[in-house]
N, C-alpha and C positions, 0 to 999 in steps of 0.2 A: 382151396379157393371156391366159394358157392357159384354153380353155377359161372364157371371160368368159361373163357373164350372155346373151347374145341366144339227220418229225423229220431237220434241218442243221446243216450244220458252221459255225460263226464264219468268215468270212473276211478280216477286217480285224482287225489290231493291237488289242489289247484296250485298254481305257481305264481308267484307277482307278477302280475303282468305290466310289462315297462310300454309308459307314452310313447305312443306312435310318433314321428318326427315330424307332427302336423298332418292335417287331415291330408289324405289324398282326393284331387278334386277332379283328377283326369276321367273322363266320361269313357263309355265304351264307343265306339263308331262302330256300325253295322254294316256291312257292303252285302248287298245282292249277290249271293255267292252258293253253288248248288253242287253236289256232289252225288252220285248213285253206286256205288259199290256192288261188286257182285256176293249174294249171300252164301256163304258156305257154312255147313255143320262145323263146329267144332270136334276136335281129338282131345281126349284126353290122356296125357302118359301120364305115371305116377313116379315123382323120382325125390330122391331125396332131397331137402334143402333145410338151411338153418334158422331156429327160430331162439329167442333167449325169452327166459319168463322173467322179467324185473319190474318192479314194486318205484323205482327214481324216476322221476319223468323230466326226460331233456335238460341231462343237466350234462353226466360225463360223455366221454366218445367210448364208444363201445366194442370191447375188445372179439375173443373168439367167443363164437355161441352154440348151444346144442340142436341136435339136427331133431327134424320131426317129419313127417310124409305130408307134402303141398303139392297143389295141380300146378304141371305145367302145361298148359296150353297152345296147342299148332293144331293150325289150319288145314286138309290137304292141299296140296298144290298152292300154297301160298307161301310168303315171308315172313309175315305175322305172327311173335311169337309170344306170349304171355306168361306171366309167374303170379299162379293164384286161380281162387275157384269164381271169384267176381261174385261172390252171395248176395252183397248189399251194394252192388252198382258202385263201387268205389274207385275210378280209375287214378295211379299213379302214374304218372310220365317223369320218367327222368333223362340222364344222358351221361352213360357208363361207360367209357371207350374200352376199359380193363377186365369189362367181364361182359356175358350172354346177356345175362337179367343187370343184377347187379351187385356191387363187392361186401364179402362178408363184412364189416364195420358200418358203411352205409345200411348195409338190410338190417344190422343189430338197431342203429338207431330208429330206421323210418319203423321196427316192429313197435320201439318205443315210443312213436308219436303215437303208432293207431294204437297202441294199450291205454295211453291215455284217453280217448273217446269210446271207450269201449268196442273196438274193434282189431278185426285179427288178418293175417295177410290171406286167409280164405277169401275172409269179405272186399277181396281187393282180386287188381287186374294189372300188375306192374310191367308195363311196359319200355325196354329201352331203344329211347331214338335214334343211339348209336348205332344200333344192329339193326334197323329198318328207316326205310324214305317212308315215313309216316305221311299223309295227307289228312286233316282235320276229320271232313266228312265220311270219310272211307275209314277214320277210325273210329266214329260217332255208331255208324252202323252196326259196326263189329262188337265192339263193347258201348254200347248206350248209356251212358253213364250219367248219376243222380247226383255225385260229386265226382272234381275233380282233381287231383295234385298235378301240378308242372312244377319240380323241380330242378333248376338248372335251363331251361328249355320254356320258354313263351307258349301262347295257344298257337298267338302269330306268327310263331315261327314253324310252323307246320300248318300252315292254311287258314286257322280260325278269323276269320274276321272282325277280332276285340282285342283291344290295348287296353292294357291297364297295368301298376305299377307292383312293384313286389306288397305281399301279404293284404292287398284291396280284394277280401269277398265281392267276388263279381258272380252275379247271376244272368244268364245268357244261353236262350233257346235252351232249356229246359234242367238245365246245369247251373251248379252251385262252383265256380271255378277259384283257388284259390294257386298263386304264383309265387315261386320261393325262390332264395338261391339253391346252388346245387346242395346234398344232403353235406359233400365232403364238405363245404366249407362251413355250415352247421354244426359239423362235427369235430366242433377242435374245442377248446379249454380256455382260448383268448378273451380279452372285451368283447370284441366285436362279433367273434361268434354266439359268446353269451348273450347279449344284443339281440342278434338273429332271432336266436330262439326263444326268446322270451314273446319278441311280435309275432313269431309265428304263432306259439300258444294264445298270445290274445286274439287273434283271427282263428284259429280252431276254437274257441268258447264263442265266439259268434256264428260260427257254422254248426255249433253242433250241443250248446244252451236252449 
C-alpha cells in the first residue's frame, strides 16, 4: 500500500468532452478573513512512492503501479505533511482516511489526470485532509499555490472563504481552484463515474488550454 497509514500545453489525445448539466451560476462570496502562519523551512525525505507511465487518459480505474523516487515533505516541529516536490505550484487536496498521502489506485488515477496536462506529481503538493486539521490560510502560506485540486474536500471546508460548485474553474486571490468529487468515486467503470470524468476533463482544458 503507497504510503499506508504507519500556464501548459495538453499532452494527451483530447477526450469528448460531455455538456456540463447547465451553466453553473453560483458566484463566489468573499468574507474578510486573515490568517498568518508561522514560516518554517521545509525537510526533504526521499522515499519511495508509485507512479504508472500510461498513454489512456481517464477512462479505466487503475490497478497496481511501478514505484519511482518522489519527495515527501515534513515540516519540523509541525503536522503538515506533503507527497511531491510542488515544481509548478500545483496543489492537490484530497481526503484519504486509508492511507498517509494517498491509496495506490487513487494515486494511479490522479498520476493520469496530471499526464494528461502535461504534468508530473513532482509538479505537485498532495496533501491529505484526513491526516491534518488544515486551515485555508495557513496552508496558502506553506504551499502558495498557482492551481489548485480539492478532491473530495471543498476550499470551504477548510476555511477558504468561496463556494462554488463541483468542476466550476474558480479563480480567487491568486488561485486558479478547480472542485471534484473524491478521486475513488471517479474511479470506477459506471455511467456516472464516466460522467465525472468526462466534466472534469472539460474543466482541465479550460484551465490549462
Amino acid at each position: 500500500m503507497l504510503n499506508s497509514k504507519d500556464d501548459t500545453t495538453l499532452g494527451a489525445e483530447a477526450m469528448p468532452a460531455a455538456l456540463l448539466a447547465g451553466m453553473f451560476s453560483t458566484g463566489i462570496v468573499v468574507l474578510p478573513e486573515e490568517f498568518k502562519g508561522a514560516k518554517k523551512q521545509p525537510v526533504k525525505v526521499q522515499t519511495p512512492v508509485a507512479k504508472e507511465v500510461v498513454k489512456q487518459v481517464l477512462k479505466e480505474p487503475v490497478p497496481d503501479v511501478a514505484r519511482v523516487e518522489i519527495a515527501i515533505v515534513q515540516e519540523p516541529d509541525a503536522p503538515l505533511a506533503w507527497l511531491g516536490n510542488f515544481q509548478k505550484k500545483v496543489l492537490v487536496v484530497v481526503q484519504d482516511t486509508t492511507a498517509r498521502h494517498l491509496n495506490d489506485a487513487d494515486y494511479g488515477l490522479l498520476t493520469k489526470i496530471l499526464e494528461a496536462v502535461n504534468l508530473s506529481i513532482a509538479d505537485t503538493a498532495i496533501v491529505n485532509a484526513a491526516a491534518h486539521s488544515l486551515e485555508y490560510y495557513a496552508l496558502q502560506e506553506k504551499l502558495p499555490a498557482a492551481v489548485a485540486f480539492y478532491f473530495g474536500i471543498a476550499p470551504a471546508d477548510i476555511g477558504a472563504p468561496i463556494r462554488f460548485p463541483h468542476f466550476q474553474v474558480q479563480k480567487w486571490n491568486q488561485t486558479t481552484f478547480l472542485f471534484s468529487p473524491p478521486l475513488s468515486q471517479l474511479n470506477r467503470t459506471d455511467a456516472e463515474a464516466i460522467t465525472l470524468k468526462k466534466n472534469l476533463w472539460a474543466s482541465l482544458k479550460r484551465i490549462f488550454d
